[in-house]
N, C-alpha and C positions, 0 to 999 in steps of 0.2 A: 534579508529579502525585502524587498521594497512592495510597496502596495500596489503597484502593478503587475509588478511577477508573480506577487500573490495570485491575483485577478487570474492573469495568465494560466498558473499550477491549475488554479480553482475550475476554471474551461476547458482545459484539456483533459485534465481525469475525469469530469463529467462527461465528454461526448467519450473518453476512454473506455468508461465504465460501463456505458451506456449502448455502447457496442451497436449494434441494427436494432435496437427500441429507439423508437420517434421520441421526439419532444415531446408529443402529446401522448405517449405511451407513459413516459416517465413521468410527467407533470399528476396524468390520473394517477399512477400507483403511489405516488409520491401526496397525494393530496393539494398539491401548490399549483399554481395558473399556468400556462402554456408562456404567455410570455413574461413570465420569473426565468423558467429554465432558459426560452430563449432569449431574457436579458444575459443571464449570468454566462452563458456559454459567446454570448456579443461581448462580453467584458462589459457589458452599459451598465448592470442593477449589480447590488451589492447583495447579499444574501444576509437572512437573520439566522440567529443562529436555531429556532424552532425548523425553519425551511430547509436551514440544511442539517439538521437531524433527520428529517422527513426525506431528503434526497438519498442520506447517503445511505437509510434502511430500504428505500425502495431499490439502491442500487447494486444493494448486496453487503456493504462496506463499513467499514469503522469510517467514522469522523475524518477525522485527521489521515487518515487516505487520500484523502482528499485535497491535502494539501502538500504532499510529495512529489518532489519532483521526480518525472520518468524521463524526461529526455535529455541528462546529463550524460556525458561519454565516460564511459565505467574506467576504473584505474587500472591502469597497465603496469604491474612490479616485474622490474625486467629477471631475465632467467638465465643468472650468475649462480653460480655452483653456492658462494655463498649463501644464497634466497632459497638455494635450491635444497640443502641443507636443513634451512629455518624453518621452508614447507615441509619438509618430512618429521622433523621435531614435533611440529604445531597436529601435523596429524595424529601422530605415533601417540601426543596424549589425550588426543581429542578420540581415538577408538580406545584407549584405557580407559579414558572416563567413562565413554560409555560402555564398556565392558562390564567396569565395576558396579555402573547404574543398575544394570539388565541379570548381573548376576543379585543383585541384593534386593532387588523386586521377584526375583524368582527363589530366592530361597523365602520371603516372607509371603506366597502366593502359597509355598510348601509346607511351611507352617503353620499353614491355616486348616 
């Protein structure tokens, strides 16, 4: 990722995050100036990392949230009997596992 799609991730999860709070909603809870948020949401200012510690707890959010991309096109595995097969595999041990999880939390809940 280049340090503009950085930039980019970095402004769109903030107004994402940020949902119907103003800039200067966030800026207050956040403790940081009104135009930090609205540099960094202009892609103009770079952010330190104290400020966006401060951002991403006023915004609810881990760190590095912040820098995920949301607006990639999700992947498409096409739906061949093969695939279809390998999705009932992958389930079939994924509710055993958690079977066996919920059964062995529940017997040592009982033997307490």
């Amino acid at each position: 990722m280049t340090e503009i799609e950085l930039a980019n991730v970095l402004s769109s999860n903030i107004k994402k995050y940020r949902g119907k709070m103003t800039q200067e909603a966030l800026a207050e809870k956040a403790g940081v100036s009104v135009q930090l948020v609205n540099g960094i949401e202009g892609r103009r200012k770079w952010v330190s990392k104290k400020s966006l510690s401060k951002l991403a707890a006023a915004l609810g959010v881990e760190v590095y949230q912040l820098f995920v991309p949301h607006d990639t096109k999700p992947i498409v595995i096409e739906e061949t009997p093969k695939n279809e097969r390998i999705r009932a595999q992958i389930t079939e041990e994924v509710v055993d596992d958690v079977r066996r999880a919920m059964t062995k939390a529940l017997d040592k809940i009982l033997k307490e």
